[in-house]
RODO-2510 file (C-alpha; in nm, 4 decimals, decimal comma):
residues 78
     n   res          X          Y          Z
     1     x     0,0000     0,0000     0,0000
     2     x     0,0878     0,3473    -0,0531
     3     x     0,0434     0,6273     0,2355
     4     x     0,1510     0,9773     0,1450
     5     x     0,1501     1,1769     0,4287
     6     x     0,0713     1,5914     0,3921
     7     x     0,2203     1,8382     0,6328
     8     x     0,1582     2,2690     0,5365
     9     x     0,4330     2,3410     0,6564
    10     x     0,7546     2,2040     0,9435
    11     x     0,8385     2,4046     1,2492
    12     x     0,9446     2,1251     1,4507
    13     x     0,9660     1,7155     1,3892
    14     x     0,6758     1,5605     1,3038
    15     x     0,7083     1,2833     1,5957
    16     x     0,3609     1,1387     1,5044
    17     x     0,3627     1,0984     1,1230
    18     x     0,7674     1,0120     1,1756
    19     x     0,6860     0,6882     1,4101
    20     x     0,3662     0,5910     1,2016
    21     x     0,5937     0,6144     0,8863
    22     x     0,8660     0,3537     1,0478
    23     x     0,6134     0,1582     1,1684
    24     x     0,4352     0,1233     0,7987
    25     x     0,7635     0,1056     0,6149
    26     x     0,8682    -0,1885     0,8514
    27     x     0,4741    -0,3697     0,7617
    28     x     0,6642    -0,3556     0,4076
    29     x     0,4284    -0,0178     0,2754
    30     x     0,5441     0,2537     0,0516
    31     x     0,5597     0,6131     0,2502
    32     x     0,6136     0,9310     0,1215
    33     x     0,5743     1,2810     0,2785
    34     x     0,4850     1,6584     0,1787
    35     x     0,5759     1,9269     0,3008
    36     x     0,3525     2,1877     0,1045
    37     x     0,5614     2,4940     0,2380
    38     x     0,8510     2,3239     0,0243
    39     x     0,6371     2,1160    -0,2880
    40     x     0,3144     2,0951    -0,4255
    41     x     0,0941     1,8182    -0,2769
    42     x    -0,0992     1,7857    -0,5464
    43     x     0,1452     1,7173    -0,7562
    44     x     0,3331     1,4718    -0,5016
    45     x    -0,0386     1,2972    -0,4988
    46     x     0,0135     1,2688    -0,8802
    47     x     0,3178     1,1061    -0,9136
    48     x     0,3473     0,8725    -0,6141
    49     x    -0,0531     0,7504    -0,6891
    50     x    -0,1300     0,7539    -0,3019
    51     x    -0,3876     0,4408    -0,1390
    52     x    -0,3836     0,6632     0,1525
    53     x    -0,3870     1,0119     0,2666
    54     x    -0,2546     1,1128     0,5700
    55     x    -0,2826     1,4666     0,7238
    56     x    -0,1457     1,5962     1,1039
    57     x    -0,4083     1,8382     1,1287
    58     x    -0,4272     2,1314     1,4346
    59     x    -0,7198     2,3628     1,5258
    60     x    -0,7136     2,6167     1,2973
    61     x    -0,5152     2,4654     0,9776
    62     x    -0,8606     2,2456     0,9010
    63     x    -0,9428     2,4317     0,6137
    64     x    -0,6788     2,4545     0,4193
    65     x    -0,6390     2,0553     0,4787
    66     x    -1,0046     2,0035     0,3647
    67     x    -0,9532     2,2418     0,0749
    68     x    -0,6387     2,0555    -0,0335
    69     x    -0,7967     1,7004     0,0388
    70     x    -1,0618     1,8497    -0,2346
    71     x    -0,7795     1,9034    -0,4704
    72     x    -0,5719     1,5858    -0,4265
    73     x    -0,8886     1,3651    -0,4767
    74     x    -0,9944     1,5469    -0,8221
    75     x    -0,6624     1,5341    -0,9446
    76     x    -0,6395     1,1586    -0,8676
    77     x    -0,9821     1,0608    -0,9820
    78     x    -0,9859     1,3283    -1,2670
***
């Protein structure tokens, strides 16, 4: 399976997606992350062809992770 994890931007480590990533990669899954400050997650979605989205998500950011989830989906699905 393939998990692509989405982050807006890094201010610190991501300890959460970080130990879920190990944890997947060691079940044998493919992981990838974004870091939309730095890339376009879209476009990420695009080329690694995601099974899974996964999003750290704190009060106040849950709109522009809804908005994006929006995006990702159409561009996958067309």
């Amino acid at each position: 399976m393939r998990i692509l994890f989405v982050e807006q931007q890094i201010a610190y480590e991501p300890q959460g997606i970080m130990q879920l990533s190990s944890v997947l990669k060691q079940a044998g899954h493919e992981v990838e992350l974004a870091i939309a400050a730095q890339e376009d997650p879209v476009q990420v979605a695009r080329d690694f062809e995601p099974d899974i989205l996964g999003y750290s998500v704190m009060t106040g950011s849950q709109r522009y992770y809804f908005d994006l989830n929006l995006r990702i989906r159409e561009a996958l699905n067309g």
